[in-house]
Backbone as numpy.savetxt, mean C-alpha at the origin, in Angstrom:
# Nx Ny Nz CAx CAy CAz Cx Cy Cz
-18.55 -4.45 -12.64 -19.12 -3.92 -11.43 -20.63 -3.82 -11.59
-20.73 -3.90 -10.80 -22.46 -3.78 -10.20 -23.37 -2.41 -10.81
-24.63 -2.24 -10.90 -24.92 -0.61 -10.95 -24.62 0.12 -9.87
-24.17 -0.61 -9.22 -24.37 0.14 -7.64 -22.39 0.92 -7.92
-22.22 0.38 -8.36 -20.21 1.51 -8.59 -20.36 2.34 -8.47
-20.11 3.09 -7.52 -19.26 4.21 -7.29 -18.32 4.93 -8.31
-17.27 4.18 -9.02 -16.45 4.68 -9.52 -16.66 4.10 -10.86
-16.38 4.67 -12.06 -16.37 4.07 -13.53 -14.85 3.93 -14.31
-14.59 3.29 -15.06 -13.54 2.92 -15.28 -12.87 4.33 -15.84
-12.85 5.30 -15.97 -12.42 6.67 -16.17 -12.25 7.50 -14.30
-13.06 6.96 -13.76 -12.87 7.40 -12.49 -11.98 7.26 -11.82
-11.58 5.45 -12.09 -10.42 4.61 -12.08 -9.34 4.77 -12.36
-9.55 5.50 -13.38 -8.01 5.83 -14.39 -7.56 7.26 -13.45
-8.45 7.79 -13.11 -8.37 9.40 -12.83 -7.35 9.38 -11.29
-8.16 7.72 -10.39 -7.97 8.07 -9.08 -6.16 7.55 -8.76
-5.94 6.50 -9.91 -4.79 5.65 -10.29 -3.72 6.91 -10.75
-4.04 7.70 -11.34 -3.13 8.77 -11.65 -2.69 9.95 -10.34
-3.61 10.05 -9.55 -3.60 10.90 -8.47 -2.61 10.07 -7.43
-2.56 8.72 -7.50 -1.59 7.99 -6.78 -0.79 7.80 -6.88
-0.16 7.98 -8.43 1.27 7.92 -9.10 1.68 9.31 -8.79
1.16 10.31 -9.18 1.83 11.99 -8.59 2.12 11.68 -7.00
0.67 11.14 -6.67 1.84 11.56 -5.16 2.79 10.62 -4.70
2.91 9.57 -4.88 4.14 8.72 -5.43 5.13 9.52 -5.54
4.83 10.15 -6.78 6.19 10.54 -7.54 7.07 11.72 -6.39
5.86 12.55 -6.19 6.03 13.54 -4.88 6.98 13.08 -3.99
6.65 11.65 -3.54 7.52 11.70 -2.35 8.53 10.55 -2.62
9.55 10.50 -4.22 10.02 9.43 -4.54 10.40 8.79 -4.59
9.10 8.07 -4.78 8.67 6.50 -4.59 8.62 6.23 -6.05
8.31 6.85 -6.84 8.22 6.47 -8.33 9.25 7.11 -9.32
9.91 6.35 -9.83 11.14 7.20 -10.76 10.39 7.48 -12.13
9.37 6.61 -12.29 8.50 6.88 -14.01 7.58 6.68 -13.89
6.36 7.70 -14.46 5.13 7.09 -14.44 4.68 5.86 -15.56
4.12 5.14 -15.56 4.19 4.26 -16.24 3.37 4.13 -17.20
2.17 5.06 -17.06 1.21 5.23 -17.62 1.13 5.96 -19.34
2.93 6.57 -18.92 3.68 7.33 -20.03 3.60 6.16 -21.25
4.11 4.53 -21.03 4.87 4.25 -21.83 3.71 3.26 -22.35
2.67 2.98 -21.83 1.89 2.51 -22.45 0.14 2.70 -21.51
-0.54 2.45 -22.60 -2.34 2.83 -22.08 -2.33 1.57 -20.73
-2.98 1.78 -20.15 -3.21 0.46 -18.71 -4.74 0.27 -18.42
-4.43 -1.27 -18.22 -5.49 -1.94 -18.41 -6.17 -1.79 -17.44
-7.61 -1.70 -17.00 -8.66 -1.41 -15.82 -10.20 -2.27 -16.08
-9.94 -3.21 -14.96 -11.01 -3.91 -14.58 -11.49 -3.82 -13.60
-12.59 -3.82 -13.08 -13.42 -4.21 -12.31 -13.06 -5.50 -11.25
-12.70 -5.61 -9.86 -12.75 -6.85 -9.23 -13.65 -6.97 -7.82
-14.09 -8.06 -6.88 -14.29 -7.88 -5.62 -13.18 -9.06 -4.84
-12.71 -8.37 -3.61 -12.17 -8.91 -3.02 -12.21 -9.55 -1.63
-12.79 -10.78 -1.51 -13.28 -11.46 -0.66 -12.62 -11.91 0.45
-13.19 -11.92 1.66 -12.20 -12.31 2.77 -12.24 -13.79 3.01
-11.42 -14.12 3.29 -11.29 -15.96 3.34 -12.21 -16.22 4.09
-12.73 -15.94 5.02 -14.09 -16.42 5.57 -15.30 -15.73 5.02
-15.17 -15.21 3.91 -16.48 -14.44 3.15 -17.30 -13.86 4.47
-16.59 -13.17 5.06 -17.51 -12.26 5.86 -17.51 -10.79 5.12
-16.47 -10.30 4.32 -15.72 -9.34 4.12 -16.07 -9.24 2.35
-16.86 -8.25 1.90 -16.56 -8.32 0.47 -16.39 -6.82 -0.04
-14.98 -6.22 -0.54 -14.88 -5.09 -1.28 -15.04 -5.04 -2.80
-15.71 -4.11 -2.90 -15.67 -4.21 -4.66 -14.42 -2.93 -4.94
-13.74 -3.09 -6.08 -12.83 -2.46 -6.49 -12.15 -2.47 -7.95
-11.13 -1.46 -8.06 -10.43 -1.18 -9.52 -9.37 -1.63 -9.34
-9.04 -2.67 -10.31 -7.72 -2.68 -10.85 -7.09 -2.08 -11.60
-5.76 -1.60 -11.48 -5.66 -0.79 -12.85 -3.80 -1.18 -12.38
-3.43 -1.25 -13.87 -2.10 -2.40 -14.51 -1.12 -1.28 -15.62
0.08 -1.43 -15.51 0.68 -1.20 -16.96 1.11 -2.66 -17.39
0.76 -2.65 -19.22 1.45 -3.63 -19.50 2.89 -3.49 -19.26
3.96 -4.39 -19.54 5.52 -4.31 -19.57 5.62 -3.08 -18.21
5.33 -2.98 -17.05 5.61 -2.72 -15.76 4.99 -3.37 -14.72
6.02 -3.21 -13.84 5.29 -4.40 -12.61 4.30 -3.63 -11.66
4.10 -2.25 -12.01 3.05 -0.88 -11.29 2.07 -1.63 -11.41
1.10 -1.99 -10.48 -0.41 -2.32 -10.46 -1.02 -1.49 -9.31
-2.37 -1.00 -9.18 -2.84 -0.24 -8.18 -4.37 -1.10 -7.79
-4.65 -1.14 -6.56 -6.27 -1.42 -6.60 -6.83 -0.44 -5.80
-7.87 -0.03 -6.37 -9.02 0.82 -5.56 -10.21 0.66 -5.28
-10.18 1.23 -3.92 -11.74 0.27 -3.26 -12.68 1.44 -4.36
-13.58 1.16 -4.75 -14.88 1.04 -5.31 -15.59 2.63 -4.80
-15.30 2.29 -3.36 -16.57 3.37 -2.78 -15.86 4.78 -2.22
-14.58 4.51 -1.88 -13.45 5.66 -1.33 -12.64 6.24 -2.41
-12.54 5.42 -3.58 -11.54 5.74 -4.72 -9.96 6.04 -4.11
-9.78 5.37 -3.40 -8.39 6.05 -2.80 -7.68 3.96 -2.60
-6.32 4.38 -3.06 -5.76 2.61 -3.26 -5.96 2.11 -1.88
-5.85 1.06 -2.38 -6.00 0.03 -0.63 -4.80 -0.90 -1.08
-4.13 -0.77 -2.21 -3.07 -1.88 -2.63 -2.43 -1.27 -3.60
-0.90 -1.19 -3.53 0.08 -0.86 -4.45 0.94 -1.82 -4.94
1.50 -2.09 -5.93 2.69 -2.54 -6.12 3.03 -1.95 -7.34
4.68 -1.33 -6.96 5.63 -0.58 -7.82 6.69 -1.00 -7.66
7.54 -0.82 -8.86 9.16 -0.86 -8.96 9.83 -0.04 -7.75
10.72 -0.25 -6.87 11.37 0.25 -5.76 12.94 0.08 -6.37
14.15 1.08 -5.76 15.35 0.34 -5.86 15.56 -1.08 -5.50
16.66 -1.24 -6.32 17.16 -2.61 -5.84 18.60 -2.58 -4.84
18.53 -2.97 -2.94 19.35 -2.48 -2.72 20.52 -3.71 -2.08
20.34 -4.80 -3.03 21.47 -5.86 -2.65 21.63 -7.04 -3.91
22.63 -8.07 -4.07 22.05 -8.74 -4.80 22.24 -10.03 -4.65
22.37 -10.44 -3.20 22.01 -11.56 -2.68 21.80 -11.50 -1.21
22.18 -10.52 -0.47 22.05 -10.88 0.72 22.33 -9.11 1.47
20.75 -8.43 2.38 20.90 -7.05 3.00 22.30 -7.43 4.57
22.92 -6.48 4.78 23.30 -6.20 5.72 23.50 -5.23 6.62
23.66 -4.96 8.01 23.54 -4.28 8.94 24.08 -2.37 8.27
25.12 -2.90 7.54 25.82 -2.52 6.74 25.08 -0.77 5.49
24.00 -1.88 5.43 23.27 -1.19 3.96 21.89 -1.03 4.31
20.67 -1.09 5.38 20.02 -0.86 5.90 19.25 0.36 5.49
20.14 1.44 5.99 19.89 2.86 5.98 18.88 3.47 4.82
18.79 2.84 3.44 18.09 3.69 2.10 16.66 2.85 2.64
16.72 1.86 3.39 15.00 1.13 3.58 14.80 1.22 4.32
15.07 2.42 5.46 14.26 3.17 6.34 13.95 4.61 5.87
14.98 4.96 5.15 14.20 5.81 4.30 13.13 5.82 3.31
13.41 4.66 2.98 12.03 4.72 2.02 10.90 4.54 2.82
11.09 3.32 3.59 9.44 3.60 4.32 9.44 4.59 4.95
10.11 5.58 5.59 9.48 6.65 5.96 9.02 7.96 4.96
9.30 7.57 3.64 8.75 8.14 1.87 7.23 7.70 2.37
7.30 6.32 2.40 5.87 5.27 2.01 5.11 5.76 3.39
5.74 6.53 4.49 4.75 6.56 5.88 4.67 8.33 5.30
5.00 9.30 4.69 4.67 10.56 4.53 3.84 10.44 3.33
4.33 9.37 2.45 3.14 9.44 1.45 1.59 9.21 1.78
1.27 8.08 2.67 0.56 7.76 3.24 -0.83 8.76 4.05
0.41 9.83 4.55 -0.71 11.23 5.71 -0.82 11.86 4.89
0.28 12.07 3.64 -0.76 13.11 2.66 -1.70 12.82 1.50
-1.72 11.07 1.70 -2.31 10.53 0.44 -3.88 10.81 1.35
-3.76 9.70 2.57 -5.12 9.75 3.10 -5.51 10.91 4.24
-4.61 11.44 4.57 -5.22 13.10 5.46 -5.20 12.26 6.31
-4.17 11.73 7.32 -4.38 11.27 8.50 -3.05 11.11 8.83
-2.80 10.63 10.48 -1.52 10.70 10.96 -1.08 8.92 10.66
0.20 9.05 10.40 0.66 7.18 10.18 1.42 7.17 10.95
1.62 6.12 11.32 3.01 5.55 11.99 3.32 4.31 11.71
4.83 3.57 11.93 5.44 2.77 11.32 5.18 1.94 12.91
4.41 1.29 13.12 3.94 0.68 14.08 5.19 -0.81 14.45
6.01 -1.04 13.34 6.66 -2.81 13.29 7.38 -3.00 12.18
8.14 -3.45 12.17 9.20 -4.24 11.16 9.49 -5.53 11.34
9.85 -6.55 10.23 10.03 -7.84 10.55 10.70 -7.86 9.10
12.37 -8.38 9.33 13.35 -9.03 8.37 12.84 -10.31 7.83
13.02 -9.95 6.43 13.11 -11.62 5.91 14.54 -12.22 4.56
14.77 -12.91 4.47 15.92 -12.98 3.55 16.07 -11.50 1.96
15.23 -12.10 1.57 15.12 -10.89 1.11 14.01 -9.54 0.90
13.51 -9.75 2.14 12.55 -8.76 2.09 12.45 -8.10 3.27
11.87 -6.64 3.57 11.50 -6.24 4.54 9.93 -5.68 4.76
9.28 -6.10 6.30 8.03 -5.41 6.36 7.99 -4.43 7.28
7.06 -3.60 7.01 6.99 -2.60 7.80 5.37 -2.32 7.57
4.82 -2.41 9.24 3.50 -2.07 9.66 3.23 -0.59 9.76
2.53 -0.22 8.63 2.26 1.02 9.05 0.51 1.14 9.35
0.07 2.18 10.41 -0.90 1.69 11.35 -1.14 3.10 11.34
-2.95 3.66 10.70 -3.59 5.37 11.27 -4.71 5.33 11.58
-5.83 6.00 11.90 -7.02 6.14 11.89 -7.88 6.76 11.07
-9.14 6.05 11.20 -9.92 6.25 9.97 -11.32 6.64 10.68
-11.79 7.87 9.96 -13.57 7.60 10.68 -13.36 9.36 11.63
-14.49 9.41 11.33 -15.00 10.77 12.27 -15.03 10.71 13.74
-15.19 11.98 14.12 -14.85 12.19 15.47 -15.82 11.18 16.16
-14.94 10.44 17.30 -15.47 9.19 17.83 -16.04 8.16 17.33
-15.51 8.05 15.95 -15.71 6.40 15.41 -14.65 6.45 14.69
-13.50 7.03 15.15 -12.28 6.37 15.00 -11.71 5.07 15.13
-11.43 4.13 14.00 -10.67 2.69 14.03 -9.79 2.87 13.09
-8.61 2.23 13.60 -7.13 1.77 13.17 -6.86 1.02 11.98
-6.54 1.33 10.91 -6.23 0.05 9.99 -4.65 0.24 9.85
-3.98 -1.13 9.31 -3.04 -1.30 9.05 -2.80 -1.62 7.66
-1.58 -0.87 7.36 -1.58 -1.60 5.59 0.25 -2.18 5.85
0.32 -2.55 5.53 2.09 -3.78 5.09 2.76 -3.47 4.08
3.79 -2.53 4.54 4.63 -2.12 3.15 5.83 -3.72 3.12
5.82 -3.54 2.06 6.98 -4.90 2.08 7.88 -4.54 1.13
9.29 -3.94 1.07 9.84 -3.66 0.10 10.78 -5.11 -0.09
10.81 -5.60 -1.20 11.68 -6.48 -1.72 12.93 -6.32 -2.48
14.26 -6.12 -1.30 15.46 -6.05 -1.81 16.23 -6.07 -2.60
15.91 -7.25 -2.82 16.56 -8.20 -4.31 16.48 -8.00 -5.22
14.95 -7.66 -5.27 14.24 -8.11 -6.48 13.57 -6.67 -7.15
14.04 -5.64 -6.41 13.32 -4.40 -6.86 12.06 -3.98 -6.86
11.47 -4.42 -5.77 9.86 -3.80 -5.86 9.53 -3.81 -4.39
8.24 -3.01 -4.37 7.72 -2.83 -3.21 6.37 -2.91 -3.22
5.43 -3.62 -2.31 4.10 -3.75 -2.33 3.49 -3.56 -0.99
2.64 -2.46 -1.01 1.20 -2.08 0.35 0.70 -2.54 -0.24
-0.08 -3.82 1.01 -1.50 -3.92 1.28 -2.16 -4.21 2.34
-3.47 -4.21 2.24 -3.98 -4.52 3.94 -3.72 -5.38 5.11
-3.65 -5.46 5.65 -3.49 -6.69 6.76 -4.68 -6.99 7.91
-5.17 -8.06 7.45 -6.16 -8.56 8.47 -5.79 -8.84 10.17
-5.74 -8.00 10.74 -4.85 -8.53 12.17 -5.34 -8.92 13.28
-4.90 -9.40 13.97 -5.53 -10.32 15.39 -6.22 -9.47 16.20
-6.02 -8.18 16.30 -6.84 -7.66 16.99 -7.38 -6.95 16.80
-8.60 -7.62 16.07 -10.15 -7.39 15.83 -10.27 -7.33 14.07
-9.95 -7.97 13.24 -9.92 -7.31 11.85 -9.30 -6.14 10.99
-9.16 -6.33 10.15 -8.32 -4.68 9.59 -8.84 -3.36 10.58
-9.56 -3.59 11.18 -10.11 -1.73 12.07 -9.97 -2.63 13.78
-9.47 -1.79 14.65 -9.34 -1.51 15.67 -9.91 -0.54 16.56
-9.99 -0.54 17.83 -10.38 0.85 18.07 -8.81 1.82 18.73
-8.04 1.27 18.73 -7.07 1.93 19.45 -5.59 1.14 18.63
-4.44 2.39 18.47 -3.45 1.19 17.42 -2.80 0.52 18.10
-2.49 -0.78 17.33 -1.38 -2.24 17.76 -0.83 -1.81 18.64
-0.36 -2.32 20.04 1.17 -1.85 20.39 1.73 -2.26 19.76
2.80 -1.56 19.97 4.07 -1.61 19.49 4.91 -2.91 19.50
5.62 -4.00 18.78 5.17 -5.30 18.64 7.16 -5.58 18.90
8.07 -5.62 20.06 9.19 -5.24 19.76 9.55 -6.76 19.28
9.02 -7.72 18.65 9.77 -9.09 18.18 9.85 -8.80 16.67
9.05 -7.61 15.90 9.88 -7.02 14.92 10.83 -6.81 14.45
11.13 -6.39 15.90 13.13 -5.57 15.63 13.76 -6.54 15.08
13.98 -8.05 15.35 14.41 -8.96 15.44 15.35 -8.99 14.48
């Protein structure tokens, strides 16, 4: 990182741990991971495909776990998760078995208002063989410069994991001034 960081790789470690408690709080995390071995923390920036967009940020990893966290640089608060989730099929979800992955994202939408102090909502869902997404959509910014971002929980069925991260969306970039409607070809 730059001199200009905000955060130092101890800051990193500090803000990565505050995300696993509240994780664990609302559980989403069965182990911290940080228990079973030291985790690795680098420095990255993350560029938008049209390089209009550049965040600087922390990575921070366990070896031998699939837990990775990134944090923007200047907020210290994640903008990207990926953790071990149940595994709730083992080839194919049905109408049937549904029920524990609306619970969880509504774990991942309470973790969310008390991670960032704001109201969420589960704005969309969209099935995929073995995965599910779910748009969750709050506001950000002081009185009257309120804009909308969206982050994409995607829990993966099969395969036992689940990953938030941002979503660049059609209307207008990750910030909005007012949230998505409500998108009903989700349901689908």
């Amino acid at each position: 990182m730059s001199e200009e960081s905000s955060l130092n790789e101890w800051d990193a470690l500090d803000a990565a741990r505050e995300v696993l408690a509240v994780l664990s709080k609302y559980g989403l995390l069965e182990s911290i991971p940080e228990v079973l071995t030291t985790p690795e923390i680098w420095p990255q920036t993350i560029i938008s495909s049209d390089e209009a967009i550049s965040i600087p940020m922390w990575s921070v990893s366990w070896p031998n776990s699939p837990a990775h966290i990134w944090l923007d640089d200047d907020a210290g608060k994640a903008i990207m998760i990926s953790i071990p989730c149940p595994q709730y099929a083992e080839d194919h979800i049905s109408s049937a078995n549904v029920e524990p992955l609306y619970a969880q994202a509504e774990n991942w939408r309470a973790f969310l208002e008390d991670y960032y102090g704001t109201d969420v909502q589960i704005t969309g869902e969209e099935w995929f063989d073995t995965s599910v997404k779910f748009a969750l959509t709050f506001p950000l910014g002081g009185d009257g410069e309120k804009s909308y971002f969206q982050l994409d929980l995607y829990l993966h069925f099969l395969d036992g994991f689940a990953t938030l991260s941002p979503y660049i969306s059609p209307f207008g970039g990750a910030a909005a001034e007012s949230p998505p409607p409500y998108d009903s070809s989700y349901d689908s």
